[in-house]
C-alpha positions as CSV (number, residue, x, y, z in Angstrom):
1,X,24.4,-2.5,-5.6
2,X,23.0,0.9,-4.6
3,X,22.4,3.6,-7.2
4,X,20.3,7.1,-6.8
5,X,17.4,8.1,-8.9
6,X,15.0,10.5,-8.7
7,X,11.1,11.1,-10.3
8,X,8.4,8.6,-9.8
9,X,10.7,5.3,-9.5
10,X,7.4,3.3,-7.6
11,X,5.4,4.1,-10.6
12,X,8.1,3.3,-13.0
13,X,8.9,-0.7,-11.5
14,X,5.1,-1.2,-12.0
15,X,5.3,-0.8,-16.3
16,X,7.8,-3.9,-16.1
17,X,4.2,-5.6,-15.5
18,X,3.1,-8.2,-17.1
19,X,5.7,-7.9,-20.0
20,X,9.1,-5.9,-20.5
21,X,10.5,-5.7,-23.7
22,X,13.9,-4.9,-22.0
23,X,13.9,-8.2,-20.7
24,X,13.7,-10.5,-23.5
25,X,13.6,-13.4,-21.3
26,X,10.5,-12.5,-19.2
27,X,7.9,-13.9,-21.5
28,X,4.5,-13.3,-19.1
29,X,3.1,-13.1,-15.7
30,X,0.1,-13.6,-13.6
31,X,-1.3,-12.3,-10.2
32,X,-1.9,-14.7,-7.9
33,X,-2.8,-13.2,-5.1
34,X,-3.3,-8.8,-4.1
35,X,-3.9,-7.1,-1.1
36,X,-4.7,-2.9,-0.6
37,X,-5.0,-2.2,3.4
38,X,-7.9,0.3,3.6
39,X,-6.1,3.5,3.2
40,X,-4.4,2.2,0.2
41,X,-1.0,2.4,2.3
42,X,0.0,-1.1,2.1
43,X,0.4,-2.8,-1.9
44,X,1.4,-6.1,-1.6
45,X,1.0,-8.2,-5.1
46,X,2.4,-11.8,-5.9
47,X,2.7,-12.9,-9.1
48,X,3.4,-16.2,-11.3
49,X,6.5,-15.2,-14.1
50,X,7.1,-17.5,-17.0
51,X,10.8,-17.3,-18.1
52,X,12.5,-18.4,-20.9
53,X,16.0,-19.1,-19.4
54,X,19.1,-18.7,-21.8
55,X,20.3,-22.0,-21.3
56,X,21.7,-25.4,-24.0
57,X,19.1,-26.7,-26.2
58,X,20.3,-30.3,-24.6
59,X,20.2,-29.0,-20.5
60,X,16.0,-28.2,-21.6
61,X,15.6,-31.4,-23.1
62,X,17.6,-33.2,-20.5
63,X,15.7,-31.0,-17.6
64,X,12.2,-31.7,-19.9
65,X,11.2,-27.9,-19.8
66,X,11.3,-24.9,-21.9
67,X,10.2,-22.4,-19.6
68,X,11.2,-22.1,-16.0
69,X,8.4,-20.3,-13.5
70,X,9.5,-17.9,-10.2
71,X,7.4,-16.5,-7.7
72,X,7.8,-12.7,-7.4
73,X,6.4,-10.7,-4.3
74,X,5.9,-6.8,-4.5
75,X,5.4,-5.3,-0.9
76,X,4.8,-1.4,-1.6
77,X,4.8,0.9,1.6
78,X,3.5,4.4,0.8
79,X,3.6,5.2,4.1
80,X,7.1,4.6,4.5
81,X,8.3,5.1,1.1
82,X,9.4,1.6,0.4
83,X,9.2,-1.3,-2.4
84,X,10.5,-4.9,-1.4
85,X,10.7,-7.8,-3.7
86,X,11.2,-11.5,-3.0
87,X,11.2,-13.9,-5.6
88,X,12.3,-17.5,-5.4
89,X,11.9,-20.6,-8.4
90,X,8.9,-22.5,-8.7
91,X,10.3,-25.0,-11.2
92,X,13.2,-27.6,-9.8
93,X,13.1,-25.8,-6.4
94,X,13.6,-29.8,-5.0
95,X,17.1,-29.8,-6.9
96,X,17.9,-25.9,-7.0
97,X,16.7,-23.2,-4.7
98,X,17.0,-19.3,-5.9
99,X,16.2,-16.7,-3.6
100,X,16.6,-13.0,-4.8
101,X,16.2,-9.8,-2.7
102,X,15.4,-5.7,-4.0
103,X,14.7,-3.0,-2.5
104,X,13.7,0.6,-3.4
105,X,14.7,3.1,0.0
106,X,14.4,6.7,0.3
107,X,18.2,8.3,0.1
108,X,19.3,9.1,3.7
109,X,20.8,12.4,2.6
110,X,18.0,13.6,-0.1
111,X,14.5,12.4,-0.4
112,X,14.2,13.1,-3.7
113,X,16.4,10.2,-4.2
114,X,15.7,6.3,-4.3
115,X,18.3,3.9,-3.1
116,X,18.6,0.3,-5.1
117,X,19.7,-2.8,-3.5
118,X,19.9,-6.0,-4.7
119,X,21.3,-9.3,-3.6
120,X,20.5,-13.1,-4.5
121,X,21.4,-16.7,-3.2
122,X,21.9,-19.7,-5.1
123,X,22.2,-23.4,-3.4
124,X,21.9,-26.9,-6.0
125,X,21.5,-29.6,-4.4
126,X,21.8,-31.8,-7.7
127,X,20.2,-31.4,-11.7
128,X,21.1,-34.3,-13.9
129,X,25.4,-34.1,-12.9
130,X,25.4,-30.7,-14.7
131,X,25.2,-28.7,-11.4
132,X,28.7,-26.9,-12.9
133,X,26.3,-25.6,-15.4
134,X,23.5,-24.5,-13.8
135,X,25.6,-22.5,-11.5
136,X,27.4,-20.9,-14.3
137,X,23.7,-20.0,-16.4
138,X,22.5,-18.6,-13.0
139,X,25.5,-16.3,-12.2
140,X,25.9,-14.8,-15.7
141,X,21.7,-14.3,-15.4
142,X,22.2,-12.7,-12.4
143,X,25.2,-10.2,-13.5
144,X,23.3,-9.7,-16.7
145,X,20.0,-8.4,-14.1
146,X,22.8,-6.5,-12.2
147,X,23.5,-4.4,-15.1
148,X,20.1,-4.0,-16.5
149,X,18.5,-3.2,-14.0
150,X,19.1,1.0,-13.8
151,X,18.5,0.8,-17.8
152,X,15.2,-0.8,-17.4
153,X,14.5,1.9,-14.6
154,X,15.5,4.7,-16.4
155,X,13.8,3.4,-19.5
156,X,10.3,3.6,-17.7
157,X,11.0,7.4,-16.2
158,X,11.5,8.6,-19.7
159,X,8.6,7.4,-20.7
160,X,6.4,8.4,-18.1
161,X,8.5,12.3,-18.5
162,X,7.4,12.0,-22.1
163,X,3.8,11.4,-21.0
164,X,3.9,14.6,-19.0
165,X,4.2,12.5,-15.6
166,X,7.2,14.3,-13.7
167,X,5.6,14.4,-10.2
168,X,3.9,12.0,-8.3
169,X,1.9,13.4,-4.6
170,X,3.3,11.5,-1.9
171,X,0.8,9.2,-0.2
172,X,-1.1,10.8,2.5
173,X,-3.5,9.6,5.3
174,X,-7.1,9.9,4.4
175,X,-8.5,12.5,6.5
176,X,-11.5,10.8,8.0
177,X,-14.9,12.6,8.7
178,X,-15.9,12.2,11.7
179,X,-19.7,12.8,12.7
180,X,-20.6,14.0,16.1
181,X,-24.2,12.6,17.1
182,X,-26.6,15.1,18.5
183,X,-26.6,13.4,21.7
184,X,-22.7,14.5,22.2
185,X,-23.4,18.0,21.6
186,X,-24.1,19.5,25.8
187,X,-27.5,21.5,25.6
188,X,-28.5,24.2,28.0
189,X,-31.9,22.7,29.8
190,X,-34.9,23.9,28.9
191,X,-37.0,25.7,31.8
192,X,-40.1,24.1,32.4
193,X,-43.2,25.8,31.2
194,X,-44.7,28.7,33.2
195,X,-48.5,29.4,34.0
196,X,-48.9,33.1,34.2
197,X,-52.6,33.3,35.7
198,X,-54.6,36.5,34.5
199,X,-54.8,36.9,37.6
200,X,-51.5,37.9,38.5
201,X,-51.3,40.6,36.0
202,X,-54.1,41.9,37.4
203,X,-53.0,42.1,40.8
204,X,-50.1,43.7,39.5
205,X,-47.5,40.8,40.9
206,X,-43.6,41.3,39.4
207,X,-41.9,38.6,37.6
208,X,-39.7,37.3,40.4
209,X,-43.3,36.7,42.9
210,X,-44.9,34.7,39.4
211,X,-41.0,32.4,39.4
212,X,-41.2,31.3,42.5
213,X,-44.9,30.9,42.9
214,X,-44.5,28.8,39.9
215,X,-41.9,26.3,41.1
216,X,-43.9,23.2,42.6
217,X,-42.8,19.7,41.7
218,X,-45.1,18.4,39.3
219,X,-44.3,21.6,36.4
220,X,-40.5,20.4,37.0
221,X,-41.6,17.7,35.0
222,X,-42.0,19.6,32.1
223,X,-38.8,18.3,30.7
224,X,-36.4,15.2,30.1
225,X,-32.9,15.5,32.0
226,X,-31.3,15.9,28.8
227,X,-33.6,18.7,28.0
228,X,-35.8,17.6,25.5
229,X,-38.9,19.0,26.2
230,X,-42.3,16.7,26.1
């Protein structure tokens, strides 16, 4: 399924979190685990979600649950422009595995527009002889996601338009400041220090006779090679 929307969709996914009253099935969540990289790029959360699958009063007590758990992990790249999502069950995944794929793209042809895909897997390997019936609960919960899922989207963007949020900057590296020691800075040498006897201005000697008269090894010293004067 791939559909176009425009606005703030990234910021729009994350107020299905920990509840959505559009989904009357998703009864709560927890994190279980979150990671931000340093410049707040990479998002990656995992969470715990507590569902309350619409399935016969006799299949529950038969299964001995009421609520079935999945594992759902958010990968946001603001970098690239990108929201994955894995999730896969918790509960009976040694009888029934459920693996279920989205993705939110950037629109080849317009920027401005986010790309939805979605795609799921189903394999039961055995529940009590009603594996007919599992299959056919978890297909029309699937469709049922199919459909909802641009409602719930679209739900979220008109209510962040009606709080004023039209626009959200696109992420951008930090810019980092970068501090030069003094040592990297290149300093012109300091000349060493120059004795002008009183006798020389009284004999009347120029300024190029007092340079080099002054130039003997031990006033080189004057000053360190870098030409910090001691």
């Amino acid at each position: 399924v791939v559909f176009c929307l425009q606005m703030p969709v990234m910021s729009a996914y994350e107020r299905r979190f920990p509840t959505c009253p559009l989904i009357p099935m998703f009864v709560a969540s927890d994190t279980v685990s979150e990671y931000k990289s340093e410049d707040e790029a990479i998002h990656v959360i995992e969470r715990r979600c507590k569902l309350d699958i619409d399935a016969p009063r006799l299949l529950k007590k038969i299964a001995g649950v009421d609520y079935v758990y999945f594992v759902q992990k958010n990968s946001l790249n603001r970098r690239e422009r990108t929201l994955h999502i894995e999730a896969y069950n918790e509960t009976f995944s040694n009888r029934v595995i459920i693996n279920e794929h989205c993705s939110y793209t950037v629109h080849p042809d317009n920027e401005d527009w986010t790309c939805f895909e979605q795609s799921a897997s189903l394999d039961i390997k055995s529940f009590f002889g009603f594996e007919s019936t599992v299959e056919k609960i978890a297909m029309k919960q699937y469709t049922s996601n199919i459909k909802k899922g641009k409602e719930i989207i679209e739900y979220y963007l008109k209510q962040l338009e009606e709080e004023g949020i039209t626009f959200v900057p696109r992420w951008t590296p930090p810019v980092a400041c970068k501090l030069e020691s003094s040592t990297s800075h290149t300093r012109r040498p300091v000349s060493p220090a120059i004795n002008v006897p009183d006798s020389a201005t009284k004999e009347g000697l120029n300024n190029k006779e007092i340079l080099n008269t002054s130039s003997s090894p031990s006033e080189l010293t004057a000053g360190t090679p870098d030409g910090m004067e001691v």
